[in-house]
N, C-alpha and C positions, 0 to 999 in steps of 0.2 A: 326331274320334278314330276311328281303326281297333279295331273289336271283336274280327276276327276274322284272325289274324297265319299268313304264310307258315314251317313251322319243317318244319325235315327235308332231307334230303340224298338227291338220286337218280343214279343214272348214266342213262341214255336211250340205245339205241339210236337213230340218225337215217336214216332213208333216202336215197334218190337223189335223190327230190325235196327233202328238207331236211324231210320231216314226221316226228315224234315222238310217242308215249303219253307225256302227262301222268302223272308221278306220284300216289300216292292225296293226299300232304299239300298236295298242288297243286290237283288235282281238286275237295278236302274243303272247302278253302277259299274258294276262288272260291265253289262253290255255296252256302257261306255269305255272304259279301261281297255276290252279288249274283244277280240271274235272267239278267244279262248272258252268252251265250254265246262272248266275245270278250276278248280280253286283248290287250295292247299290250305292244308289245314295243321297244326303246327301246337307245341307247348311254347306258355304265353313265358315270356323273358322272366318275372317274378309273380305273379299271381296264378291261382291254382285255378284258370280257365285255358279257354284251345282260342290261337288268335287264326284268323286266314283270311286270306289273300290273292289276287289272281296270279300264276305265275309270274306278269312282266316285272311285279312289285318285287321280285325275288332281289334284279338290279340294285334297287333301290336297299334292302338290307345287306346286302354284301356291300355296296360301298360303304354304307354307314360302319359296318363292321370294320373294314381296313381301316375307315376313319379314327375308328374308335384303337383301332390296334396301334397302329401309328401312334396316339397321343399316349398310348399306356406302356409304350416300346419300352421292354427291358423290365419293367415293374410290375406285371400282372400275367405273363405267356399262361398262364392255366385258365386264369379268367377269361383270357379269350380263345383258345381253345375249347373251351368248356361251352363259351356264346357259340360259337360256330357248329359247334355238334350241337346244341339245342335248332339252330334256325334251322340248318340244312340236311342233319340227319333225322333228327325229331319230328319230320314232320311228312304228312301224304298225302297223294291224291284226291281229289274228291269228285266224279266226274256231277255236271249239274243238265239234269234230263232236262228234255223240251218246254219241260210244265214248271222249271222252277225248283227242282227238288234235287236234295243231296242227301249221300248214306254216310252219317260221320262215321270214321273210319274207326274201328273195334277198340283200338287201342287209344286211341285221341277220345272217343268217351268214355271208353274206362277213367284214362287219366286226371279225365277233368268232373269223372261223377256226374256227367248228364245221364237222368232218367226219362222220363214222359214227358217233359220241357226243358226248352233250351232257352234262355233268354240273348237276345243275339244284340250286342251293341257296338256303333260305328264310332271307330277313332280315327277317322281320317283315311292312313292310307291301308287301312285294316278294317280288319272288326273284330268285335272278342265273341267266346259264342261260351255263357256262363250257365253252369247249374245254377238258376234260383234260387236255392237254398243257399250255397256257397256265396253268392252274391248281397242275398240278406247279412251274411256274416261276416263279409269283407273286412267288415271295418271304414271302407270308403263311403261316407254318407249320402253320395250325389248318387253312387251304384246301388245303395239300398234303397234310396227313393225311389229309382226308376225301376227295380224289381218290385219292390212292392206294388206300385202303384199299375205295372202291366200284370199284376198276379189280382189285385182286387177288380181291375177292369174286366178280366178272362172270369171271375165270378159272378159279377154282375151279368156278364151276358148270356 
Protein backbone atom coordinates (compact mmCIF):
# COMPACT_ATOMS: atom_id res chain seq x y z
CA UNK A 1 0.00 0.00 0.00
CA UNK A 2 1.14 3.58 -0.97
CA UNK A 3 1.00 5.82 2.19
CA UNK A 4 1.89 8.80 0.60
CA UNK A 5 -0.19 9.78 -2.81
CA UNK A 6 0.74 12.31 -5.71
CA UNK A 7 -2.31 15.15 -5.71
CA UNK A 8 -2.17 18.55 -7.26
CA UNK A 9 -1.80 20.07 -10.77
CA UNK A 10 1.24 22.00 -12.00
CA UNK A 11 2.12 23.84 -15.32
CA UNK A 12 6.34 23.52 -15.61
CA UNK A 13 8.28 25.38 -17.58
CA UNK A 14 10.66 23.07 -19.70
CA UNK A 15 13.87 24.05 -21.11
CA UNK A 16 16.19 23.29 -24.23
CA UNK A 17 17.50 20.53 -22.63
CA UNK A 18 14.07 18.94 -21.60
CA UNK A 19 14.90 19.82 -17.69
CA UNK A 20 12.05 21.06 -15.32
CA UNK A 21 11.30 22.26 -11.42
CA UNK A 22 9.47 19.71 -9.93
CA UNK A 23 6.39 21.05 -8.37
CA UNK A 24 6.13 21.47 -4.41
CA UNK A 25 3.20 18.43 -4.44
CA UNK A 26 5.78 16.52 -6.41
CA UNK A 27 8.68 17.33 -4.52
CA UNK A 28 6.58 16.76 -0.99
CA UNK A 29 5.84 13.45 -1.90
CA UNK A 30 8.55 11.77 -3.25
CA UNK A 31 10.61 13.00 -0.14
CA UNK A 32 7.89 11.15 1.71
CA UNK A 33 7.70 7.96 -0.31
CA UNK A 34 11.31 7.67 -0.21
CA UNK A 35 15.23 8.79 0.37
CA UNK A 36 15.38 7.83 -3.33
CA UNK A 37 16.70 10.88 -5.37
CA UNK A 38 15.42 9.43 -8.73
CA UNK A 39 12.03 8.86 -10.29
CA UNK A 40 11.14 6.93 -13.49
CA UNK A 41 9.58 8.13 -15.93
CA UNK A 42 7.64 5.73 -18.15
CA UNK A 43 4.77 5.70 -21.31
CA UNK A 44 1.43 6.14 -19.61
CA UNK A 45 -0.72 2.64 -20.01
CA UNK A 46 -3.39 4.28 -22.77
CA UNK A 47 -3.06 8.04 -22.95
CA UNK A 48 -0.38 9.85 -25.09
CA UNK A 49 1.39 11.38 -21.84
CA UNK A 50 4.74 10.09 -19.64
CA UNK A 51 3.52 8.76 -16.11
CA UNK A 52 6.41 8.57 -13.07
CA UNK A 53 6.99 7.31 -10.14
CA UNK A 54 9.61 6.79 -7.33
CA UNK A 55 11.18 3.47 -7.99
CA UNK A 56 9.62 1.69 -4.66
CA UNK A 57 6.13 2.27 -6.55
CA UNK A 58 7.75 -0.18 -9.32
CA UNK A 59 6.34 -3.08 -6.34
CA UNK A 60 3.33 -1.84 -6.41
CA UNK A 61 2.78 -2.16 -10.61
CA UNK A 62 4.34 -5.41 -10.87
CA UNK A 63 1.93 -6.81 -8.49
CA UNK A 64 -0.99 -5.27 -9.96
CA UNK A 65 0.47 -6.75 -13.28
CA UNK A 66 0.61 -10.46 -11.96
CA UNK A 67 -2.69 -9.55 -10.57
CA UNK A 68 -3.97 -8.62 -13.66
CA UNK A 69 -2.27 -11.67 -15.44
CA UNK A 70 -3.49 -14.02 -13.27
CA UNK A 71 -7.26 -12.88 -13.90
CA UNK A 72 -6.62 -12.87 -17.83
CA UNK A 73 -4.67 -16.48 -17.71
CA UNK A 74 -4.97 -18.10 -20.97
CA UNK A 75 -7.08 -15.33 -22.66
CA UNK A 76 -4.88 -12.26 -23.27
CA UNK A 77 -0.70 -13.65 -22.99
CA UNK A 78 -0.03 -10.70 -25.62
CA UNK A 79 -1.85 -8.18 -23.66
CA UNK A 80 0.08 -8.76 -21.09
CA UNK A 81 3.25 -9.17 -22.36
CA UNK A 82 2.79 -6.14 -24.29
CA UNK A 83 1.60 -4.27 -20.36
CA UNK A 84 4.89 -5.52 -19.11
CA UNK A 85 7.32 -4.18 -21.73
CA UNK A 86 5.41 -0.90 -21.51
CA UNK A 87 5.89 -0.54 -17.37
CA UNK A 88 9.34 -2.10 -17.29
CA UNK A 89 11.01 -1.60 -20.41
CA UNK A 90 9.44 1.64 -21.46
CA UNK A 91 10.60 3.55 -19.14
CA UNK A 92 13.99 5.59 -17.44
CA UNK A 93 15.71 7.20 -15.02
CA UNK A 94 15.30 10.57 -14.11
CA UNK A 95 17.81 11.60 -11.42
CA UNK A 96 16.00 14.74 -9.33
CA UNK A 97 19.07 17.41 -8.31
CA UNK A 98 19.33 19.09 -4.90
CA UNK A 99 16.96 22.02 -6.08
CA UNK A 100 14.10 20.05 -7.36
CA UNK A 101 14.88 19.60 -10.94
CA UNK A 102 14.69 16.66 -13.43
CA UNK A 103 15.98 16.29 -17.42
CA UNK A 104 12.95 14.26 -18.80
CA UNK A 105 14.62 11.69 -20.57
CA UNK A 106 14.93 12.27 -24.76
CA UNK A 107 12.90 9.73 -25.65
CA UNK A 108 9.88 9.90 -22.90
CA UNK A 109 9.51 13.75 -24.38
CA UNK A 110 9.81 12.97 -27.64
CA UNK A 111 7.11 10.42 -26.87
CA UNK A 112 4.87 12.32 -25.13
CA UNK A 113 5.51 15.88 -27.35
CA UNK A 114 6.48 17.94 -24.41
CA UNK A 115 7.81 21.28 -25.52
CA UNK A 116 8.51 24.52 -23.33
CA UNK A 117 5.80 23.12 -20.82
CA UNK A 118 4.90 20.20 -19.05
CA UNK A 119 1.67 20.21 -17.36
CA UNK A 120 2.43 17.71 -14.56
CA UNK A 121 -0.72 15.95 -12.63
CA UNK A 122 -1.05 13.72 -9.57
CA UNK A 123 -2.93 10.44 -9.63
CA UNK A 124 -2.30 9.08 -6.49
CA UNK A 125 0.46 6.73 -6.64
CA UNK A 126 1.80 8.48 -9.74
CA UNK A 127 1.66 11.51 -11.60
CA UNK A 128 1.27 12.11 -15.39
CA UNK A 129 3.47 14.68 -16.85
CA UNK A 130 1.19 16.00 -20.08
CA UNK A 131 1.95 18.33 -23.10
CA UNK A 132 -0.69 21.10 -22.82
CA UNK A 133 -1.60 21.04 -25.91
CA UNK A 134 -2.20 17.21 -25.91
CA UNK A 135 -4.04 17.60 -22.78
CA UNK A 136 -6.35 20.34 -24.18
CA UNK A 137 -7.32 17.52 -26.74
CA UNK A 138 -7.74 14.70 -24.46
CA UNK A 139 -11.03 14.45 -24.67
CA UNK A 140 -11.12 14.17 -20.75
CA UNK A 141 -12.99 17.24 -19.64
CA UNK A 142 -11.66 17.40 -16.04
CA UNK A 143 -7.79 17.27 -17.80
CA UNK A 144 -8.80 20.08 -20.07
CA UNK A 145 -10.09 22.32 -17.32
CA UNK A 146 -7.22 21.93 -15.40
CA UNK A 147 -4.74 22.60 -18.62
CA UNK A 148 -6.51 25.33 -19.39
CA UNK A 149 -7.02 26.89 -16.48
CA UNK A 150 -2.92 26.53 -15.31
CA UNK A 151 -2.15 27.89 -19.15
CA UNK A 152 -4.45 31.19 -18.42
CA UNK A 153 -3.06 31.59 -14.90
CA UNK A 154 0.88 31.26 -16.39
CA UNK A 155 -0.54 34.35 -18.67
CA UNK A 156 -1.95 36.34 -16.46
CA UNK A 157 1.20 36.39 -14.48
Amino acid sequence: MVEHLFSGSALCAVDAEGTLFLPRFVQTTLARRSDSRTLLVGSHECDPCLVAYDPGYSRVLHADSERRRIAEEGSAPAAWHGRSRRIFGFVEEAAVDSSGRIALPPMMRRRARIGGLALLVGTGGSFEIWSPDRALESGDPDLAEIAAWHLQSSQAA
